[in-house]
Each structure stands twice: as C-alpha cells, then as structure tokens.
C-alpha positions in Angstrom: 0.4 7.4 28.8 -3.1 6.1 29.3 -4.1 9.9 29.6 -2.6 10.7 26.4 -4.2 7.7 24.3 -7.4 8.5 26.1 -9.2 10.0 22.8 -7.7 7.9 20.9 -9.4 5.5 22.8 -12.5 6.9 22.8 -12.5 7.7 18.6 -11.6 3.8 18.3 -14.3 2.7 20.7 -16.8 5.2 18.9 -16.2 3.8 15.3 -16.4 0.4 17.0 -20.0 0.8 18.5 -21.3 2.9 15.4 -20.6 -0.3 13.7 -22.4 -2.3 15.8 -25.1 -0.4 15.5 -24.8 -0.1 12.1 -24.7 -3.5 11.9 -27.3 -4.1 13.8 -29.9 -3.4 11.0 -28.8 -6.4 8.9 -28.3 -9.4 11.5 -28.8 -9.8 15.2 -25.8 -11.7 15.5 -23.3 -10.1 18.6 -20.2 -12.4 16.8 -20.8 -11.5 14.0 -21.6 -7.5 14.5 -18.4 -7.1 16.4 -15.9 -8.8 13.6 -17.6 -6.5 11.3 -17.3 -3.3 13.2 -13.7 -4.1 13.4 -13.4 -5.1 9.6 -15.3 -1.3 9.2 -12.6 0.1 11.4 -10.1 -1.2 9.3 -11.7 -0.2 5.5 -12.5 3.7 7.3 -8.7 4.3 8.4 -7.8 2.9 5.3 -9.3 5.5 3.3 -8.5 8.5 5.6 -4.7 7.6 4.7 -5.4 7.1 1.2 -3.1 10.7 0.7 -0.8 9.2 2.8 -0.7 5.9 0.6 -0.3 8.7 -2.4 2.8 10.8 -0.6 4.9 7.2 0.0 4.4 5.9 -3.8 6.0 9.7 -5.0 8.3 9.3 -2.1 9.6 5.8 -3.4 9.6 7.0 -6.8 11.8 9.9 -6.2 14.2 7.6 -4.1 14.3 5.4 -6.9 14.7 8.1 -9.6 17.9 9.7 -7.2 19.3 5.8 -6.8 22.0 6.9 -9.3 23.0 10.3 -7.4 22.8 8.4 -4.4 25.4 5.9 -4.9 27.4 8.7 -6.2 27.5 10.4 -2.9 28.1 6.7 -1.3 31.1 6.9 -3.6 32.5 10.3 -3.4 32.6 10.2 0.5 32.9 6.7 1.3 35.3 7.4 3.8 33.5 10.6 5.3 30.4 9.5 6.8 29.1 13.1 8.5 29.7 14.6 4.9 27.8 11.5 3.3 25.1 12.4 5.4 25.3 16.0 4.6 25.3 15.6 0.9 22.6 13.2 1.2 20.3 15.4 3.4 21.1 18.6 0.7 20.2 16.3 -2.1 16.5 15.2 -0.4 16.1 18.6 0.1 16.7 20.2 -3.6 14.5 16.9 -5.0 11.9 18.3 -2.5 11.5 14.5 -1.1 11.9 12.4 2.4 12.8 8.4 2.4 10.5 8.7 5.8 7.8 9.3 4.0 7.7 5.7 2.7 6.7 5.1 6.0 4.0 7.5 7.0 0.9 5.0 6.3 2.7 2.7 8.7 3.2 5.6 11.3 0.1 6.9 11.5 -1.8 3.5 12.2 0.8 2.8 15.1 -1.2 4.8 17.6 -5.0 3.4 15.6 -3.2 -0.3 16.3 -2.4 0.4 19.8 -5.3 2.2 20.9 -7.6 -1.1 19.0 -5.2 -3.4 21.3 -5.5 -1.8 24.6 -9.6 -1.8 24.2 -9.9 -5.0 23.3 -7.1 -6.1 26.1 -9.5 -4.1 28.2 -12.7 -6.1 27.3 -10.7 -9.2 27.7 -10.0 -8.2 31.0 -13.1 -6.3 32.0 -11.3 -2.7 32.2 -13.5 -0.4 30.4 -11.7 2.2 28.2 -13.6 4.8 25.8 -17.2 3.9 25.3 -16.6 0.3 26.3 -18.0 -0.2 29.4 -21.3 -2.0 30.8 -23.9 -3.8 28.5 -21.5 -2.9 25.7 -18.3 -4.7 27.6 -20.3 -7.6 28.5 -21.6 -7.6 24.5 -18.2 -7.5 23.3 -16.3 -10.3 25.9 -19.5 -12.6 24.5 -18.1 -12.0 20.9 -16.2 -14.7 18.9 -14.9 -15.0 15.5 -14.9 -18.7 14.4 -15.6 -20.0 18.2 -12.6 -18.1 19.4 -13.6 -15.0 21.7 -12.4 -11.6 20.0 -10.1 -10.3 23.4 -8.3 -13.6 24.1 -4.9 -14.3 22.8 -3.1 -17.6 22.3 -1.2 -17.8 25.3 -3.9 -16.6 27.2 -6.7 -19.0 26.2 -6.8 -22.7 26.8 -9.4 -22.8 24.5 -8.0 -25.0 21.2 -10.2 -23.5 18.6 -9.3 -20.4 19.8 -5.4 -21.8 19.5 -6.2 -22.5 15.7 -7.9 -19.7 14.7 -5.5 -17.9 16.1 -2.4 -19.8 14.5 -4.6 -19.8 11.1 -4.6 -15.4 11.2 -1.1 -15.4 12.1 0.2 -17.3 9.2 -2.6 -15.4 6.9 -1.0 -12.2 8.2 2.3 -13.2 7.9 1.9 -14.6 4.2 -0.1 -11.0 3.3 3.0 -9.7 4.7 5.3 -11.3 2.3 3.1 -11.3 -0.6 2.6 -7.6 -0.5 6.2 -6.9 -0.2 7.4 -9.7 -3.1 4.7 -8.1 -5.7 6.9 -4.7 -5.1 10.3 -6.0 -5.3 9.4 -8.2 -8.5 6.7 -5.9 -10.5 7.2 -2.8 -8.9 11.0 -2.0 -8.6 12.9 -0.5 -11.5 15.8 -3.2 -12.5 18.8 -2.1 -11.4 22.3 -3.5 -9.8 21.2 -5.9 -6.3 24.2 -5.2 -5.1 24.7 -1.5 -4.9 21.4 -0.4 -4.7 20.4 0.2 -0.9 16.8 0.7 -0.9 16.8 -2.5 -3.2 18.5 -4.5 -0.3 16.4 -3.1 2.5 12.8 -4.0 0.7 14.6 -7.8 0.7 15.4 -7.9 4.4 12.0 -6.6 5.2 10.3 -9.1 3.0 11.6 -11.8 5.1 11.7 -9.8 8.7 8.2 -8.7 9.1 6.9 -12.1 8.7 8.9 -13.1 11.3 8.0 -10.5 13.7 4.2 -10.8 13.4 4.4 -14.7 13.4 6.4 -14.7 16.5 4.5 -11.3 18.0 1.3 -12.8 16.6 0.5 -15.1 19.7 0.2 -12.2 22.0 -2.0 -10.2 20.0 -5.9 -10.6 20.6 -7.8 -12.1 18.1 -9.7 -8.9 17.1 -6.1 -7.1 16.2 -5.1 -10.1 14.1 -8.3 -9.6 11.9 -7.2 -6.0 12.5 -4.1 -6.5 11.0 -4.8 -9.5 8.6 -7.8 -7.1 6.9 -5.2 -3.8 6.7 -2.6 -6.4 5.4 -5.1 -7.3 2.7 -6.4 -4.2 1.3 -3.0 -3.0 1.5 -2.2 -5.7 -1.2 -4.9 -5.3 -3.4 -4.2 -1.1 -3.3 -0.6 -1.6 -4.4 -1.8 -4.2 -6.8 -3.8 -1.8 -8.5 -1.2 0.8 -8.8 1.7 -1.5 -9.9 -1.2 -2.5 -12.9 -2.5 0.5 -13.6 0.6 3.1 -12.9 4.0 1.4 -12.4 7.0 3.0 -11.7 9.2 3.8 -14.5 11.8 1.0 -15.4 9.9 -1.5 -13.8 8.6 -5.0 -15.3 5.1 -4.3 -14.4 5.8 -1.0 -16.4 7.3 -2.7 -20.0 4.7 -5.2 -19.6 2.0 -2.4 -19.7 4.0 -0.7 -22.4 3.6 -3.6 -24.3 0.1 -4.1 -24.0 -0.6 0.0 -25.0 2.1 -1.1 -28.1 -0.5 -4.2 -28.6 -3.5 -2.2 -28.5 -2.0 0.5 -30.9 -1.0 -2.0 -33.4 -4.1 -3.8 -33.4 -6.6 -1.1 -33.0 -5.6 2.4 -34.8 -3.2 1.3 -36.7 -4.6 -0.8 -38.7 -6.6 0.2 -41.4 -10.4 -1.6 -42.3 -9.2 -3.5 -45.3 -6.1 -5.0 -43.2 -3.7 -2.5 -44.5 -1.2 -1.5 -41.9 -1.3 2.6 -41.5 1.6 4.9 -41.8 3.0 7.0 -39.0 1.0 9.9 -38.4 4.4 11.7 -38.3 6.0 10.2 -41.0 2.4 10.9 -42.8 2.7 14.8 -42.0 6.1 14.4 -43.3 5.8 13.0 -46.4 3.1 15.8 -47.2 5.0 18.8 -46.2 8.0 17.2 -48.7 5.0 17.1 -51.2 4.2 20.7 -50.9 6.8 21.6 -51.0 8.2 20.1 -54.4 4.9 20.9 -55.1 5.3 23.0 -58.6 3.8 26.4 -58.7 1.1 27.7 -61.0 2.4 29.1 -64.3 1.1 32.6 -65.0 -1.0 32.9 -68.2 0.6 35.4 -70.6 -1.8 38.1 -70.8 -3.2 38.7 -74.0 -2.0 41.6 -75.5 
C-alpha cells in the first residue's frame, strides 16, 4: 500500500515544503509557516476540483429534476427490486447523468486526506515519507498551531493545550459539517414531498451523521489534518454559498427569493418611467401597435384630374 501512495506522498510533501518556502519570504516563523503551507494545500486542491465541484451541482440537479420519474419506477416495481434497478440504471443513462457523481469532490480528496495523514503521522513519529526527512522533519515536529504540535493527536498527547485546540477544531469541523449541509437542504433543495423523496431523506441523515463521525474520529486525527479538514470544510461552505445565491436550483427557496429580487429590481428600475409613471409591457406595447396598424385606415387615392 505504502508503495502505491508513495507519489502521492511525495506531491503532498512537495506542495507542503514549496509552502514553506514560499512562506518563508513574509515571516520567519516555523509554526506559523507550516499551518500555512497546509492552509495552501488545502486552497490549491480546492481549485484543481473546482470541475469536479461543477459535475456534482449538474449531477444533483438532474437527480432532482428526475425525482418525479424516479418515484415512478419506485412505484411501478415496488415489488421487483432487480427490475427497479434496471429501470433506474436505463433512466441515468438516457438523462446522460450518475447520483455517484455527487460524490466525486469527496472521492478524489480521500487519497489527498490520507496521503496529508500518513506524513504528518510520519513527522509525529519520526518516519520520513516524500520529501520529509532531515532538517525538514525536525522543522516540522517543532511546528505548533496555537501551542499544540501539528503531528500529535488527542489521545496521543498529554499536553492540555494541545487537548483544547484539538477539541476546539473538532467541534469547528463538525459544526462546518452541519452548516454546509443545512444551507443545502433549506435554500438549496427544490420543495417537494419529505416523505417520498429519497435523495431528500438521505441529505437529512447525512446532516446529522457526518458530524458525528468526525467528532468521534476527530481525536485520532493529527492536528495538521483537522486544520486540513476544518479549512476544506470551510471553503466548501462559502463555494456552495455562492452558488445557492447566485445560481439556485430550480424550485428552490433560495431560487423564488432571487426571483423576487430580479422582479424588484425590474419594477423599480426599467419599469418605471422618470416622471413616476409606471411603463407598459413591452409585449403588450408591441401589441397594442400592431392592432393600431392594422386598423390603421389606408390613404384615399386622389381622383385624377381629368
């Protein structure tokens, strides 16, 4: 397995130095450096999966938009679950769409989020892996974030402030967690029936099981993959944020509220004319004068003169 992850090790622990150095230019400060490097780590995967984040927000979409179909199939073969299956794997595939893509930004940091553990387990533990090794290793077990060292872990440090800061990035990891996934259900998902809708009922259950799992998975983690985590946690709040503001999904009550702003703006802006006079429909406008021409009386011809 080691062998395998071995580049992956080496492309973490390469982005993780650059940093440093990087770094380097504005403060002197090893803590400091390090915390950032992994803070850059974060923001640079981040925007490598930006297509990725862009593929699961059409992939939802498309789930939501076959919701209907869906429940149709459910219905149809309720008692037949290979041809459920069947029907439900013909309908992906007509729609041109995967519910596994939803998942794909998650997927592809798995091996990033292992690879980041097993270094910094390593410099905990003095086992070089990728480019840590020697005065780097020895730079990197100084490191602390807060007065808690970035390799230790809660049950492996008897150190309290490490305790706390550790405690404090589990909770702010597990509230991120939550947050994130409450904005979706309540501004991003179209309104439909809670109790038929599947997808509906799995973002609920997630919303209160991945807390869970990071707070109680949380103590084993080292402190550099909780600000890891905690940082991916939050820019994946503020991205989805963004594009349940500025592009909602149809049916949604982040999308009639920006509905009825663009209906506010309209009234208030174009529609009104300088002197307060309230303008006509444009169509209605183009309507009125093509009924005009076309009552519109023709020329009479002058007699000609004989």
């Amino acid at each position: 397995m080691g062998t395998i992850l071995n580049p992956l090790y080496y492309a973490v622990s390469w982005v993780l130095v650059t940093f440093h150095s990087i770094f380097g230019v504005f403060t002197k400060n090893q803590s400091i450096r390090w915390s950032l490097s992994i803070i850059g780590l974060v923001i640079l995967i981040r925007i490598i999966l930006i297509p990725l984040f862009v593929k699961q927000i059409k992939s939802q979409r498309a789930m939501t938009a076959l919701s209907p179909k869906m429940k149709e199939i459910q219905k149809r073969y309720k008692d037949d679950r290979q041809k459920q299956s069947e029907e439900m794997m013909k309908l992906y595939k007509e729609h041109k769409t995967n519910p596994l893509a939803s998942c794909l930004p998650i997927l592809a940091q798995a091996p990033i989020f292992f690879s980041l553990f097993t270094v910094l387990n390593g410099i905990a533990h003095n086992h070089p892996h990728g480019l840590m090794k020697g005065d780097i290793l020895a730079q990197a077990r100084q490191a602390k974030f807060f007065g808690a060292e970035l390799s230790s872990t809660f049950l492996s440090s008897p150190n309290t402030t490490t305790k706390i800061v550790t405690i404090a990035l589990i909770i702010a990891m597990s509230a991120t967690t939550f947050t994130t996934q409450r904005q979706l259900l309540v501004k991003g998902m179209p309104k439909q029936d809670d109790s038929n809708n599947m997808m509906l009922q799995q973002q609920k259950v997630m919303m209160y099981i991945f807390p869970i799992i990071f707070a109680v998975s949380g103590v084993n983690f080292p402190v550099g993959v909780l600000i890891y985590w905690g940082t991916t946690n939050l820019w994946t709040m503020g991205q989805q944020f963004y594009v349940i503001k500025r592009n909602p999904t149809p049916g949604s009550p982040a999308y009639e509220e920006l509905q009825k702003k663009r209906a506010a703006k309209g009234t208030a802006n174009p529609d009104v004319a300088e002197d307060g006079a309230v303008a006509t429909d444009p169509t209605s406008e183009e309507a009125n004068q093509s009924g005009q021409s076309k009552q519109r009386q023709q020329p009479k011809k002058k007699k000609k003169r004989k």
